[in-house]
C-alpha positions as CSV (number, residue, x, y, z in Angstrom):
1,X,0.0,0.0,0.0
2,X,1.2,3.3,-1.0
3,X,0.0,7.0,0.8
4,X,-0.4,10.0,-1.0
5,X,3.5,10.7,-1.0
6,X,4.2,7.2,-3.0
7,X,5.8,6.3,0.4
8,X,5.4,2.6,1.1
9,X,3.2,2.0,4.3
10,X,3.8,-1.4,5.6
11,X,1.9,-2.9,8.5
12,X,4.0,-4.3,11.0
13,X,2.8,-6.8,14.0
14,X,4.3,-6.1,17.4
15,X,3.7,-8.5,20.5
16,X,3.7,-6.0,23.7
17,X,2.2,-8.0,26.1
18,X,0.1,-5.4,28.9
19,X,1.4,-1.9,27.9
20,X,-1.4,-2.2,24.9
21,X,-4.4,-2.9,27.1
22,X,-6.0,0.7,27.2
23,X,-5.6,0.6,23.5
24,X,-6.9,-2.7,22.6
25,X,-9.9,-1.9,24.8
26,X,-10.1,1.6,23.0
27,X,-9.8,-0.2,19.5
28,X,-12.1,-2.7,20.2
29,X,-14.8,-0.5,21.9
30,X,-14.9,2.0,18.8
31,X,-14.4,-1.0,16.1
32,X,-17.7,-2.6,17.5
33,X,-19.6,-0.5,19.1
34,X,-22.2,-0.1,15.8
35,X,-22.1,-4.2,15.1
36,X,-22.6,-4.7,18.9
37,X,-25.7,-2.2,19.1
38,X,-27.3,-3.2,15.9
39,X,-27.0,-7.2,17.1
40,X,-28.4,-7.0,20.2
41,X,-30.2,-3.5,20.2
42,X,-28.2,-1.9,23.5
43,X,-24.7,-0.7,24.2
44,X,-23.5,-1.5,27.7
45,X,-19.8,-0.1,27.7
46,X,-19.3,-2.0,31.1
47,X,-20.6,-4.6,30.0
48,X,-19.0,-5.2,26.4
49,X,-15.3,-4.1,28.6
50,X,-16.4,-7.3,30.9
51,X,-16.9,-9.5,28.0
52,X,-13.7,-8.1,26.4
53,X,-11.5,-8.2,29.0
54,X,-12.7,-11.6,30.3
55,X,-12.1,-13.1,26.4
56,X,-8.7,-11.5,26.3
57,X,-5.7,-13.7,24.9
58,X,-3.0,-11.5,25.6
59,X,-0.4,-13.8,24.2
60,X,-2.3,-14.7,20.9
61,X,-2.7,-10.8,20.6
62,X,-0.6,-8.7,17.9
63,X,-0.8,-4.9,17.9
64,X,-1.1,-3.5,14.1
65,X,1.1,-0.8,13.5
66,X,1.4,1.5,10.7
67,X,4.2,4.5,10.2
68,X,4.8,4.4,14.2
69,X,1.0,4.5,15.2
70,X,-1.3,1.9,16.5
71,X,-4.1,1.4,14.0
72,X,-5.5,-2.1,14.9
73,X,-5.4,-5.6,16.9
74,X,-5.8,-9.3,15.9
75,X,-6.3,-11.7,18.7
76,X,-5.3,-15.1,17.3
77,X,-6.6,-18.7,18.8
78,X,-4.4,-22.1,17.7
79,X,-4.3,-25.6,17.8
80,X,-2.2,-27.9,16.1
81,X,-4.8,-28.1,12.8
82,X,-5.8,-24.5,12.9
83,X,-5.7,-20.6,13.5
84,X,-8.9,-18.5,14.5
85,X,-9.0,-15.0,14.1
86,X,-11.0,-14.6,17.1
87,X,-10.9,-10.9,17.4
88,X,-9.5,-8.6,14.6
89,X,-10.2,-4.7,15.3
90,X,-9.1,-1.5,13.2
91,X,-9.7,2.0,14.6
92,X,-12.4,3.9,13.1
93,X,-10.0,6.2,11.0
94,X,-7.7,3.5,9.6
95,X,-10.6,1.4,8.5
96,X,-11.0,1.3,4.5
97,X,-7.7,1.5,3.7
98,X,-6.3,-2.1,3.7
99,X,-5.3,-2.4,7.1
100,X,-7.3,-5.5,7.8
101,X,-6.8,-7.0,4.5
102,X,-3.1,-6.5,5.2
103,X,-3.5,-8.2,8.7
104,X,-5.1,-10.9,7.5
105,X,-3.2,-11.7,4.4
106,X,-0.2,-12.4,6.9
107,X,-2.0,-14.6,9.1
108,X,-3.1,-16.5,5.7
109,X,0.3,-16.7,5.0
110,X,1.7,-17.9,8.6
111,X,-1.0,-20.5,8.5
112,X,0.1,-21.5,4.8
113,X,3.5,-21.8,6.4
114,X,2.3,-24.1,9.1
115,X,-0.4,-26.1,7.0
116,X,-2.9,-25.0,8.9
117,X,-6.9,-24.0,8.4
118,X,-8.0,-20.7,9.6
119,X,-11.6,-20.1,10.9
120,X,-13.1,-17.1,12.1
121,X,-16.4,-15.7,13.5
122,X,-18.5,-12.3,12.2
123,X,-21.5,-10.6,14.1
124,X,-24.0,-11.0,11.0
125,X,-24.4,-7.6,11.9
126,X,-20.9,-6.7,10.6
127,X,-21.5,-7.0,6.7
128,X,-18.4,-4.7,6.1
129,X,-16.3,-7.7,8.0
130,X,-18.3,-10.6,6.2
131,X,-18.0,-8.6,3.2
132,X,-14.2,-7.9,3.6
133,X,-13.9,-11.8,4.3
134,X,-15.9,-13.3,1.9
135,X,-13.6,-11.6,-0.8
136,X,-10.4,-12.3,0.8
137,X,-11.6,-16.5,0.2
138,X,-13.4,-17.0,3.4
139,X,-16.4,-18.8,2.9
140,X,-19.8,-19.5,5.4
141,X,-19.6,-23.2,7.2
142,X,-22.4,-22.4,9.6
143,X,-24.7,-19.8,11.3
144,X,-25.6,-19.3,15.0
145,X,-28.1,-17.1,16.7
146,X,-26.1,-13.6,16.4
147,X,-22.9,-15.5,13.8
148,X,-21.5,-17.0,10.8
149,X,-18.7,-18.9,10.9
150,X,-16.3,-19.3,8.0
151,X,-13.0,-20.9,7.0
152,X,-10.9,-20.0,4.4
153,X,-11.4,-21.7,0.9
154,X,-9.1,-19.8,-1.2
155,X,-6.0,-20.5,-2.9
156,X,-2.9,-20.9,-1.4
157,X,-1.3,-19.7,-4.6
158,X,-3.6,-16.5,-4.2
159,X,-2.1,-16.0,-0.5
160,X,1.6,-16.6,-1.7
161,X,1.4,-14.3,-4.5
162,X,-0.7,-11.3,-2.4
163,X,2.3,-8.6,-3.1
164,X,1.3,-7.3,0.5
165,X,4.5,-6.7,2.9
166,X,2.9,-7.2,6.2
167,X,5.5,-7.5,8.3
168,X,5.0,-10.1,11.3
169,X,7.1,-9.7,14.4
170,X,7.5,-12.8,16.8
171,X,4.9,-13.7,19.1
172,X,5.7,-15.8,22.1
173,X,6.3,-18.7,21.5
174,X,7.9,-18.5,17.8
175,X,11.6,-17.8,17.1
């Protein structure tokens, strides 16, 4: 992705453990605050902080990082057979210019690397998400009450050949 300068932005990944919490709790409350009212027709900030805080991976967390400032988060679930995206957040002004696409082309690619699925959850609410996934090769394996679930279908070759230069920092747990 280029800005208006031609300058190169890259998306980097940084792991820094508890020194991000007041961000990912900022990042996640104005990511989802529409999707979360429109689902379940209230918004409880308390509440929604509970639920966020109490589902917090902070090791499987990543802080996305663009030209020095925080723009986003992707909390990431694994097993030995697959990777779920179980949160990914971008701040209200980054969104729409390929900062989740960027995030999620490199966890395609880590879990092309490690032969694994990848599986993710959207509000049905969120049709820019579902939208955003479904062309990225995501496609629907169920529905629940307030989700869809889907699992990536595309091509590996697609991943492999992206062109995208997100930049993926260890985590713990990788060298």
């Amino acid at each position: 992705m280029t800005d208006h300068d031609g300058v190169d932005q890259v998306i980097t990944m940084a792991w820094r453990a508890q020194e991000d919490l007041p961000f990912l709790r900022r990042c996640f409350l104005g990511a989802m605050r529409d999707s979360i009212t429109a689902c379940f027709g209230d918004w409880d900030e308390a509440r929604e902080l509970a639920k966020f805080d109490a589902q917090l991976a902070i090791q499987g967390t990543t802080v996305l990082v663009r030209n020095g400032a925080d723009v986003g988060f992707v909390m990431l679930t694994e097993t030995p057979d697959s990777i779920q995206i179980h949160t990914i957040c971008v701040s209200a002004e980054y969104q729409g210019h390929g900062v989740g696409t960027e995030a999620i082309h490199a966890v395609l690619a880590r879990a092309n690397r490690a032969g694994c699925n990848i599986i993710l959850s959207v509000l049905k609410s969120n049709g820019r998400a579902e939208a955003l996934y479904r062309r990225l090769g995501f496609s629907v394996v169920a529905d629940s009450v307030h989700h869809r679930h889907l699992r990536y279908t595309g091509s590996k070759a697609r991943v492999a050949g992206s062109g995208l230069r997100a930049v993926e920092t260890p985590t713990i747990g990788q060298t």
